[in-house]
C-alpha positions in Angstrom: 158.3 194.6 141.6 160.2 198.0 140.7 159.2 200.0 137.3 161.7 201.0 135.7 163.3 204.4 134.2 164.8 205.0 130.7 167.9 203.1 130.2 169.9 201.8 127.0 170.9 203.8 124.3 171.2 207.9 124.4 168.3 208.8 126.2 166.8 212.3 125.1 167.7 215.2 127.6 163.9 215.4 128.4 163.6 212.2 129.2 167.1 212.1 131.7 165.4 215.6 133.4 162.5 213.4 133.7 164.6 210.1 135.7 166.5 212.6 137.8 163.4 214.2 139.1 161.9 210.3 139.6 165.3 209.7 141.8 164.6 212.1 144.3 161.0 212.1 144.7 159.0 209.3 147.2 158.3 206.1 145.5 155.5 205.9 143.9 154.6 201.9 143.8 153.5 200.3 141.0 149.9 197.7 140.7 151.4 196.0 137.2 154.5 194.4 138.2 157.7 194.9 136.1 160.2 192.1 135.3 164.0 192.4 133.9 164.8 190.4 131.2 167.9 190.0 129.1 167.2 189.8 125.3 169.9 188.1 124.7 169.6 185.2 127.1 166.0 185.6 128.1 165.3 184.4 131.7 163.6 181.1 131.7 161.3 181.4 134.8 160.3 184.9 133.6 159.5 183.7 130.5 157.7 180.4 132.0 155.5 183.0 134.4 154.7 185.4 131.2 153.7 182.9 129.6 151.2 181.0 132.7 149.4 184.1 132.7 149.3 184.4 128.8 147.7 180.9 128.7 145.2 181.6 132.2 143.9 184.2 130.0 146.2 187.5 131.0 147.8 190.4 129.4 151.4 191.0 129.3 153.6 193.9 127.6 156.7 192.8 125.9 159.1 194.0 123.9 159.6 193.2 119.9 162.5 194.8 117.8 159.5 197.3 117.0 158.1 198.8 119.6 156.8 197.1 123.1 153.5 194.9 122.7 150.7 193.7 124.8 150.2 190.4 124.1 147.4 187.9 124.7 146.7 184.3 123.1 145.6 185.2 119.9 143.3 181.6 120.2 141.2 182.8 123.3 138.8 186.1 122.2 137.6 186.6 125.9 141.4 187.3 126.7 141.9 189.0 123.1 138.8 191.7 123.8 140.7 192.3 127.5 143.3 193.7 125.1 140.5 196.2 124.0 139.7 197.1 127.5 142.9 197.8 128.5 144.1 199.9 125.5 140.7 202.2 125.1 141.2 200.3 121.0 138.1 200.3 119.1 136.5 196.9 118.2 137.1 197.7 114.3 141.2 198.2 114.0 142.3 194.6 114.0 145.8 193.0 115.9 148.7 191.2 114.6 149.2 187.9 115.4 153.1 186.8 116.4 154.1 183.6 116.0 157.5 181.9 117.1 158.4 180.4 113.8 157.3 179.6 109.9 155.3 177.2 111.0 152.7 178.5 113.6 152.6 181.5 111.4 151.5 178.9 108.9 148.2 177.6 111.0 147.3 181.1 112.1 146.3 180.9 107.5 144.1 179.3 105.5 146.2 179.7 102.5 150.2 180.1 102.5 151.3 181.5 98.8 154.5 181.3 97.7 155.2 185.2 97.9 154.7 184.8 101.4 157.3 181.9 101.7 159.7 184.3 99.7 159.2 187.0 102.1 159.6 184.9 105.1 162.9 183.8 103.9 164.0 186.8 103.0 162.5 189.1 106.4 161.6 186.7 108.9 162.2 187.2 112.3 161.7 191.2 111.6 159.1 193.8 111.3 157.3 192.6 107.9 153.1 191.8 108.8 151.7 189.8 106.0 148.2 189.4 105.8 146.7 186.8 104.4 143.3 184.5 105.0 142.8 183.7 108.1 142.3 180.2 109.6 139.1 179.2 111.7 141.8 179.3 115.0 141.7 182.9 114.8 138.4 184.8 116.2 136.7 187.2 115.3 137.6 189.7 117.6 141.7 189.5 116.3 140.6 190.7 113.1 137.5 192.9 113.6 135.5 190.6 111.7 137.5 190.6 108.7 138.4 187.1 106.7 141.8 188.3 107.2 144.6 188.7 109.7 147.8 189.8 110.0 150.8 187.5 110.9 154.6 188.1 111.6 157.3 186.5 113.6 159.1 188.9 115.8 163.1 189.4 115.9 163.3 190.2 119.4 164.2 186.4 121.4 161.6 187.3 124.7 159.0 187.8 122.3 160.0 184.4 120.5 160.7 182.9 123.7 157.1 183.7 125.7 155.1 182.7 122.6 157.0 179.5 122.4 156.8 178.6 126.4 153.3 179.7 125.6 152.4 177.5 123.0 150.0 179.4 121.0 150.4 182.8 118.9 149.8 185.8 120.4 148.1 188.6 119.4 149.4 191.8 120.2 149.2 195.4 119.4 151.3 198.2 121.1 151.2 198.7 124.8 150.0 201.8 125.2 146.5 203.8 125.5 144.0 203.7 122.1 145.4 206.5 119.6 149.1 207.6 121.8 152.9 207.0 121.6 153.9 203.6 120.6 156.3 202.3 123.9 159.8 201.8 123.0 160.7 201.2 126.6 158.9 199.4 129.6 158.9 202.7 131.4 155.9 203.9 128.7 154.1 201.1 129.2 153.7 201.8 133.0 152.6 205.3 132.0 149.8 204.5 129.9 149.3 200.8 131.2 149.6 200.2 134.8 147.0 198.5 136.9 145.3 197.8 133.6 147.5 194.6 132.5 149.2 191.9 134.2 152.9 191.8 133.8 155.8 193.6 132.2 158.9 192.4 130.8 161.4 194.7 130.8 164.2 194.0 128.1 165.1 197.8 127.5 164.5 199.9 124.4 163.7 198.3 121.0 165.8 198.7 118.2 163.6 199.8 115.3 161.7 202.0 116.7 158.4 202.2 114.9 155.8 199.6 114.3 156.2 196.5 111.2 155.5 197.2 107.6 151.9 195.4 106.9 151.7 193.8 103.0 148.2 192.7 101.9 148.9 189.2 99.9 145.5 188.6 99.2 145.1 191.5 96.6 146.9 191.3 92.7 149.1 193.4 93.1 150.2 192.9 97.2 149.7 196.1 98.8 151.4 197.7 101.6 148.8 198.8 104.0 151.1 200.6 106.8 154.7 201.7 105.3 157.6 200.4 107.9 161.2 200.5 108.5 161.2 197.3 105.3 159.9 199.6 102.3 158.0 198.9 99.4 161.2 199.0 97.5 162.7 195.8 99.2 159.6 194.2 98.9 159.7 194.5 95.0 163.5 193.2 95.1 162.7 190.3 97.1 159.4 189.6 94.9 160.5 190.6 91.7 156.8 192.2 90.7 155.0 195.3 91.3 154.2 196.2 95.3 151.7 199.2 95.4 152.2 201.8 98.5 149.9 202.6 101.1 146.5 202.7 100.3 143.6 206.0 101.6 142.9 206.0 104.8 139.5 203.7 106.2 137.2 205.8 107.3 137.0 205.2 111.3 133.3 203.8 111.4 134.4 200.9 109.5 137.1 198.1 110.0 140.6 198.1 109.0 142.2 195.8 106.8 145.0 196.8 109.0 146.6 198.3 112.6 147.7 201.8 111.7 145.2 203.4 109.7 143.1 205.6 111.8 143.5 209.6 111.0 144.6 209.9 114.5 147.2 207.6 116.1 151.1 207.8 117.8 150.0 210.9 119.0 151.4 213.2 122.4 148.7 214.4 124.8 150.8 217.4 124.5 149.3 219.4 121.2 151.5 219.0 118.4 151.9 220.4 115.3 153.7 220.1 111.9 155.3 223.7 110.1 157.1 224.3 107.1 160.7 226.0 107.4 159.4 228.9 105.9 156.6 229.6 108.0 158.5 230.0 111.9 157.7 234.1 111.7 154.1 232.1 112.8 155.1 230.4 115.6 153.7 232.8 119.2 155.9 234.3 121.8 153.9 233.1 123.9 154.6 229.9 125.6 156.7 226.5 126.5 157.6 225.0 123.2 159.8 221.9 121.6 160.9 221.8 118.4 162.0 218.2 116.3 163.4 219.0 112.7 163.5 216.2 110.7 165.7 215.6 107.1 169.5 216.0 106.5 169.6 219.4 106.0 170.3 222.2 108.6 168.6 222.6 111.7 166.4 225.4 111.7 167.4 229.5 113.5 164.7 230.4 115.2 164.7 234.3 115.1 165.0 235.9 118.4 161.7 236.2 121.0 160.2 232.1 119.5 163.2 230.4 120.7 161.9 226.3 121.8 163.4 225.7 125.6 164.8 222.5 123.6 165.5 221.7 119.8 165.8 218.1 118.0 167.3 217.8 114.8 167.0 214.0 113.4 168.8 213.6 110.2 168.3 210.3 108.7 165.4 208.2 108.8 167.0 205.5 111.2 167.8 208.0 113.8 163.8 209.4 113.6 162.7 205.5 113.7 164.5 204.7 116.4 164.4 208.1 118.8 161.1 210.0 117.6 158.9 207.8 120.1 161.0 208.2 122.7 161.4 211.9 122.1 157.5 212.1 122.1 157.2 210.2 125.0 160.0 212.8 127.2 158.7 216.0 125.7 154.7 214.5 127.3 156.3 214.8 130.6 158.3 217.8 130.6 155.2 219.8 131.1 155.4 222.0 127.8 152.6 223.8 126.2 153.2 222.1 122.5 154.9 220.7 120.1 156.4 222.0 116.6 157.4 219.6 114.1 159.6 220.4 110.8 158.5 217.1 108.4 160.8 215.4 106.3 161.1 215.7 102.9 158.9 213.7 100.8 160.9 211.0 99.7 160.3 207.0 99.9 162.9 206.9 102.6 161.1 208.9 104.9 157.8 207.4 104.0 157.0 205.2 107.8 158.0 208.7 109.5 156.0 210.9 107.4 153.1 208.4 108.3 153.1 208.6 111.9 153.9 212.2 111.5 150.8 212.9 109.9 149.0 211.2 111.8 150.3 212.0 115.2 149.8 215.9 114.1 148.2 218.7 113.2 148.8 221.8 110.3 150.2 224.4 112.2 146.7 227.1 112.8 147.2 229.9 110.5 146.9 233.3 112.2 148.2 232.0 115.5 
């Protein structure tokens, strides 16, 4: 089996430098094999041999309208820990379970409030996590020993379609190493992932972009423990009572009530920081830079001599949800020496992006 280059929507100029380079350079083969699937019409036999190796006790990466998972059956905890292995995770940040429909969702709980029956209505198939007790079919290793898990049924039709022909949920955090860029296309995965897992699916880049809102519904108010492209604001409509935002940070030596909440995570190997407009005279003259501004206003003139050799302006918070991975992703193989990020402004909006920006980053060193 082939791996596979980015393809889809716009790809960033980084990332087409990056494929033309991989066109005329030997073949480099691949141990985890790759397979194309159409999200639309998902391939039955591909599906049918994801899922054999999902129920032998595999791992395979597949896409969700979030970003690209690796999945195992969330029912087996010798398969679930391989998940572990493969990712570098630490035992204490627990995984989300996906289920196919209301139902399996339903016996992945011991209890099913009627909040969360509202919000499946209303968000269901899409990236909304609700955790809630767990039931005795989920093992410890899922939820790093907590009492609770996480559970969502994912928009994307593969990812509905393998846990289906699989027949169990599947738990599954993002296919990539501990800590790095969440995959938006199959081509990450293979970067991070190969020889480590068993399979691919390849059903291009996801549509959102960045990783599911996760609501707590076992605490009075429900809390939002990782902020998502769903914000707390259409929780509150669909609920009609108070949601409280994202709660401090866990410290690392203990476990999560949810994915997401370790001080480092989404982050480039290539060092990145965040800068205010104000503070560019800063940036050296020394050096390969990129720079990503992010928020409607304008892009940013770098005075002469600290020119980046490329410059991103995302404007609205769909474009950065959908593009900033894959941005991340190019600009960790274009061989630069770092990274310089403009934040958004600090608005609910732009809540999920300052997240991951945050924690993918560091404050630009003073005296530099």
């Amino acid at each position: 089996m082939r791996s596979t280059v980015p393809r889809g929507s716009p790809t960033p100029p980084l990332a087409r430098r990056w494929a033309e380079a991989v066109a005329i350079r030997p073949f480099v083969p691949r141990l985890t094999p790759v397979i194309p699937v159409n999200d639309d019409e998902p391939d039955p036999s591909a599906v049918a041999a994801a899922a054999g190796i999902l129920r032998r006790g595999g791992l395979v990466a597949f896409a969700t309208e979030t970003v690209y998972g690796l999945g195992a059956d969330a029912t087996n905890p010798e398969a679930v820990a391989r998940i572990f292995l493969a990712k570098g995770r630490p035992s204490f940040n627990p995984l989300i379970v996906h289920a196919d429909c209301v139902e399996m969702a339903r016996d992945s709980v011991l209890e099913w409030p009627a909040s969360a029956d509202v919000l499946a209505r209303e968000f269901w198939p899409g990236p909304l996590t609700l955790v809630l007790p767990r039931a005795a079919n989920i093992p410890d290793v899922v939820t790093a020993g907590r009492e609770t898990v996480g559970v969502r049924i994912p928009r994307s039709r593969v990812a509905r379609a393998l846990i289906q022909a699989t027949g169990r949920p599947i738990a599954a955090p993002s296919a990539n190493r501990s800590t790095g860029i969440s995959p938006t296309e199959a081509w990450h995965v293979s970067n991070d992932l190969d020889g480590k897992i068993d399979l691919i699916l390849d059903s291009g880049k996801t549509g959102v972009g960045i990783e599911s809102t996760v609501l707590d519904l076992t605490t009075n108010p429900p809390r939002v423990l990782r902020p998502g492209s769903i914000t707390v604001e259409q929780i509150r409509e669909a609920l009609q009572l108070e949601v409280l935002g994202q709660g401090a940070i866990s410290p690392d030596s203990q476990a999560h009530s949810s994915p997401g909440q370790m001080d480092i995570h989404y982050a480039p190997r290539t060092p990145t920081f965040r800068i205010e407009r104000e503070a560019f005279e800063s940036v050296p003259r020394e050096g390969r830079w990129v720079l990503i501004v992010l928020g409607e206003t304008p892009s940013i003139d770098v005075p002469p001599g600290r020119r980046p050799d490329q410059q991103f302006h995302l404007q609205t918070p769909t474009e950065a949800e959908s593009s900033l991975y894959s941005h991340l992703q190019a600009i960790d193989l274009s061989g630069v020496d770092f990274l310089v990020i403009v934040p958004p402004p600090d608005e609910p909006r732009w809540l999920a992006i300052r997240d991951r920006l945050w924690r993918a980053s560091r404050p630009w060193p003073a005296g530099l």
